[in-house]
C-alpha positions as CSV (number, residue, x, y, z in Angstrom):
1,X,105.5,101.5,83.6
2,X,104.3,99.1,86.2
3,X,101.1,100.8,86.6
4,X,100.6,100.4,82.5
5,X,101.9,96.5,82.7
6,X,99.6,95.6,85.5
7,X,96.3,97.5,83.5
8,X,97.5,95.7,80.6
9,X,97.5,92.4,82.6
10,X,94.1,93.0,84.3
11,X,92.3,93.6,80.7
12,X,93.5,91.0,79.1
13,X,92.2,88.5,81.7
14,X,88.7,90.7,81.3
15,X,88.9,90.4,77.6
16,X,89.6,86.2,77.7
17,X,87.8,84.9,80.1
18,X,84.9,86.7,78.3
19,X,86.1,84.7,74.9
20,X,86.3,81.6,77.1
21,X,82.8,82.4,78.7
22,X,81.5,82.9,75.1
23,X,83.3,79.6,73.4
24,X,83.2,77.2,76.5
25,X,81.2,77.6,79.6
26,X,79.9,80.6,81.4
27,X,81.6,79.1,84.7
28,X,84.4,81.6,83.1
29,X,82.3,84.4,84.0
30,X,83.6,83.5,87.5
31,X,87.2,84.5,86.6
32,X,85.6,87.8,85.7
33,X,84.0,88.9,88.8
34,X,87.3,88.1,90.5
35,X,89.4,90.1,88.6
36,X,86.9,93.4,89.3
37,X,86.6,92.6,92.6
38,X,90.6,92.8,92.7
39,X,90.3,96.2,90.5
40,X,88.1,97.3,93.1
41,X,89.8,96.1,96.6
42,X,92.9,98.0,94.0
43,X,91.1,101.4,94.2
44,X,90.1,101.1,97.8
45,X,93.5,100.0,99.2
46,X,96.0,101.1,96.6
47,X,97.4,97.1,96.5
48,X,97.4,94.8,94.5
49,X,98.5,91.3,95.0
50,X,100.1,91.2,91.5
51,X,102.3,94.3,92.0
52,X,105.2,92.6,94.1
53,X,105.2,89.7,91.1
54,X,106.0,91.9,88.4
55,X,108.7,93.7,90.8
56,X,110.6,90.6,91.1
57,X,110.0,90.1,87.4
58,X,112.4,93.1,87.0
59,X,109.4,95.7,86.3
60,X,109.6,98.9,88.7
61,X,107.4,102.0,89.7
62,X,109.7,104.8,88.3
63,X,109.0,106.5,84.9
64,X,110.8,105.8,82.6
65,X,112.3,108.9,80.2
66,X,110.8,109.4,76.9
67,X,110.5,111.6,74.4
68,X,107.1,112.8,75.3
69,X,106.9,112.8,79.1
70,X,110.0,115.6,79.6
């Protein structure tokens, strides 16, 4: 579940500061090339500096049970 949250959270931020690069200023590109350099440092180091914020928002590493992962 964290895992999905925190993909979720790093494509949206892809996906708008495109839409604000697009509509605004291209300065938003900036915001960009910081989020894949974090995706990157990510893979290399398996941490991410958002991963202890969404813990103390409640979110945890465990699976949770459904249906279709028994």
């Amino acid at each position: 579940m964290l895992e999905r949250v925190l993909r979720g959270i790093a494509g949206a931020m892809v996906l708008i500061s495109l839409a604000l690069a697009y509509g605004h200023s291209p300065k938003w590109l900036i915001l960009t090339g910081v989020m894949g350099l974090n995706l990157l440092q990510s893979a290399l180091t398996n941490w991410c500096p958002m991963m202890p914020i969404l813990r103390k928002m409640g979110l945890n590493g465990q699976k949770q049970k459904t249906s279709y992962n028994e």
